[in-house]
N, C-alpha and C positions, 0 to 999 in steps of 0.2 A: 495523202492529199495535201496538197501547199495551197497556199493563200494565192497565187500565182493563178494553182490550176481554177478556184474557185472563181476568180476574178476573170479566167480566160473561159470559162464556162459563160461565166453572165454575162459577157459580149458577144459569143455564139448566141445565145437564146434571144439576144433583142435583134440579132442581123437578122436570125430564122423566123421572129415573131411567132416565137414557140414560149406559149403562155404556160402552159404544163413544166415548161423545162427553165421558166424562168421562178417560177415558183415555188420547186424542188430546192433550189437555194434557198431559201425563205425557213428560218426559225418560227417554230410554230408560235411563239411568243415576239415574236417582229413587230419593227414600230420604224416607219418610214418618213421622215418627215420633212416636208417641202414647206414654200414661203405658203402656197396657197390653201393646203392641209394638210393634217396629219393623218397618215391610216394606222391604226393598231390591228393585229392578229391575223387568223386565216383569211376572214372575209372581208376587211376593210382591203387588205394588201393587195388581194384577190382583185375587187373592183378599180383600186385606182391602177394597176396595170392593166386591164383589159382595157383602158382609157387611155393608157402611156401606146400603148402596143398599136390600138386601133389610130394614132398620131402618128405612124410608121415612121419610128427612130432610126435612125441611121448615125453610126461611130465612124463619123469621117478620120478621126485620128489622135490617138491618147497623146498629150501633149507630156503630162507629169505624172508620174507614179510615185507615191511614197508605200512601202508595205514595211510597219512595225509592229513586231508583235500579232496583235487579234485586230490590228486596224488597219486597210486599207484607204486612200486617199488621193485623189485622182482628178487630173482635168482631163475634159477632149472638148474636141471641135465634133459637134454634130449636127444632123439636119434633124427637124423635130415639126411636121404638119407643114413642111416645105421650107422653112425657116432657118437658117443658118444660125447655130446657136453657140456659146462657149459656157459648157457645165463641168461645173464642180461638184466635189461631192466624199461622203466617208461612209465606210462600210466598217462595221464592227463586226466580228466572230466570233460565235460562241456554239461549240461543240459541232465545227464545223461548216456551221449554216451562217447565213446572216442575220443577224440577232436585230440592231441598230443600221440606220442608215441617213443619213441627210443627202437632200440632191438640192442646186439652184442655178439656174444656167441665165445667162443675160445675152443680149442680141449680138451676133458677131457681124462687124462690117463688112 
């Protein structure tokens, strides 16, 4: 598995709003952390994507991809609770899974 396919995985699982398959990525020690909270572990990560999912995201289009190493880092254009948005964001890997992550998207004109 590449950092490629892990990454092309986790934007299948938000188009499908497949909450099981977006989770399965998820380090059982994961720590996600956005401007508005942070979740740590199974059951913080667990609720704040059943909130992210239930906002039905849409990946209108990766704009930037950097993949070095165990870090991915990435812009797109997405729609987010009808919203046109432009998020960025970094995904850390460790043993596979995602371990770390930051996300923050601001309003797109």
């Amino acid at each position: 598995m590449t950092l490629m396919d892990l990454f092309d995985r986790q934007l299948a699982a938000i188009a499908d709003r497949d909450l099981e398959a977006l989770l399965a990525q998820y380090h059982d020690d994961a720590m996600v952390v956005r401007f508005d909270r942070v979740a740590r572990g199974a059951a913080e990560v667990r609720e704040l994507f059943t909130g992210y999912l239930a906002a039905k995201p849409e990946v209108v289009e990766v704009t930037s991809l950097q993949v070095v190493e165990d870090v991915i880092f990435y812009s797109a254009l997405m729609t987010i609770a009808g919203n046109k948005v432009t998020t960025f964001g970094t995904l850390v890997i460790r043993d596979g899974k995602i371990w770390r992550q930051t996300a923050a998207g601001v309003p797109s004109a």
